[in-house]
C-alpha positions in Angstrom: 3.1 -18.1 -4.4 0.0 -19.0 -2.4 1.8 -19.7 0.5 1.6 -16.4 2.0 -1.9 -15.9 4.0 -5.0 -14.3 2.1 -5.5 -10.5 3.3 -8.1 -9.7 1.4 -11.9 -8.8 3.2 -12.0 -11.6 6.4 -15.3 -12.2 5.9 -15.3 -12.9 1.8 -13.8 -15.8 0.5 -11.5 -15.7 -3.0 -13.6 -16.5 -6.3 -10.5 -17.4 -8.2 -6.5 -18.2 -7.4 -4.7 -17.0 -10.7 -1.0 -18.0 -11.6 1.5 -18.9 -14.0 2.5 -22.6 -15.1 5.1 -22.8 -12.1 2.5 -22.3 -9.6 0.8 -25.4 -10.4 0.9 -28.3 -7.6 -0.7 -30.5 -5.9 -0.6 -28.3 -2.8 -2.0 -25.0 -4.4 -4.9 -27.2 -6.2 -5.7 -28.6 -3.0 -5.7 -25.0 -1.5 -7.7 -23.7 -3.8 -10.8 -26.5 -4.0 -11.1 -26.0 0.3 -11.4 -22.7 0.0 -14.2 -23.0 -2.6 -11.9 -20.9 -5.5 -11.7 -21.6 -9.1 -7.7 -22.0 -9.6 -6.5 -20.8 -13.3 -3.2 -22.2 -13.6 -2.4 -23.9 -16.9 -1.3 -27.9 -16.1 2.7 -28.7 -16.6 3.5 -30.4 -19.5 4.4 -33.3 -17.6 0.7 -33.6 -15.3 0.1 -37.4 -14.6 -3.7 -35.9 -14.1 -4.9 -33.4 -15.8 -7.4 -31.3 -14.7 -11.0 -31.5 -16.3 -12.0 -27.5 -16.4 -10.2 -24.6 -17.1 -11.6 -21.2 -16.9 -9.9 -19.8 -20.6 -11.5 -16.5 -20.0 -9.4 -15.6 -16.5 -6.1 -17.1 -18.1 -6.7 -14.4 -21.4 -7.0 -12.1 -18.7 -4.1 -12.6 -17.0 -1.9 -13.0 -19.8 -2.8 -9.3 -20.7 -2.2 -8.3 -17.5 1.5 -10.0 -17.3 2.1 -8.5 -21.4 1.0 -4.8 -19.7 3.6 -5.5 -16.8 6.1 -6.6 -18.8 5.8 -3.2 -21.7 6.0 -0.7 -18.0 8.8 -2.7 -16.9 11.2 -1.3 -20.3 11.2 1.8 -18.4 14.1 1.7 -16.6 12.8 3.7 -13.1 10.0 1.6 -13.3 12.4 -1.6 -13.4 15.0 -0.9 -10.7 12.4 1.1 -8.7 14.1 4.0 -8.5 11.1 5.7 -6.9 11.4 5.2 -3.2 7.6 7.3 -2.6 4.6 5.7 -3.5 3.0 9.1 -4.7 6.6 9.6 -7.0 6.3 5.9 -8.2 2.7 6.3 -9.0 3.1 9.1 -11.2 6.2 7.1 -12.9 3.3 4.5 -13.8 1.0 6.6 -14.6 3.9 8.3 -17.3 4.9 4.8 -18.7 1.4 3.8 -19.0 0.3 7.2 -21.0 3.3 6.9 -23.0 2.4 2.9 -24.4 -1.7 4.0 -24.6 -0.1 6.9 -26.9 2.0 5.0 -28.7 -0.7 1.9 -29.3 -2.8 4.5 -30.0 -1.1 6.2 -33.2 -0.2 3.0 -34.5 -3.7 1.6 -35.2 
């Protein structure tokens, strides 16, 4: 996953490297402490060392953002991508999106 080069700003550094539990290796941690980022990956199971900190904060975080991407992705458009436009596959977001704020919405 972090493989792939950072295209972000060139002159701005990343504050934090976020990914699941199959992201964490040696490699990534290593990635992460030279380029000065805080790396919120939760440790396998099986970890002979285990990290001291963890920032629980960013992991809540993300684990609302992979719950939100997970409810779109019951739409079926959304999941095989039918949209081949990015303005058309916007507005199918947008749709799915409206419909699960509407739907949390009238059930609290």
């Amino acid at each position: 996953m972090f493989a792939a080069p950072f295209y972000g700003r060139p002159d701005e550094a990343p504050r934090a490297m976020i990914g699941d539990t199959g992201c964490d290796s040696y490699a990534n941690r290593a990635m992460a402490q030279q380029r000065g980022a805080v790396l919120v990956i939760l440790h396998r199971f099986n970890r002979q060392v285990i990290p001291a900190r963890f920032a629980k904060a960013l992991n809540q975080g993300r684990g609302h953002i992979e719950r939100m991407i997970g409810k779109l992705k019951r739409f079926k458009r959304l999941a095989q991508r039918c949209e081949k436009t990015p303005r058309n596959f916007g507005s199918i977001v947008a749709r799915a999106a409206t419909f699960g704020l509407v739907k949390f919405a009238h059930t609290t």
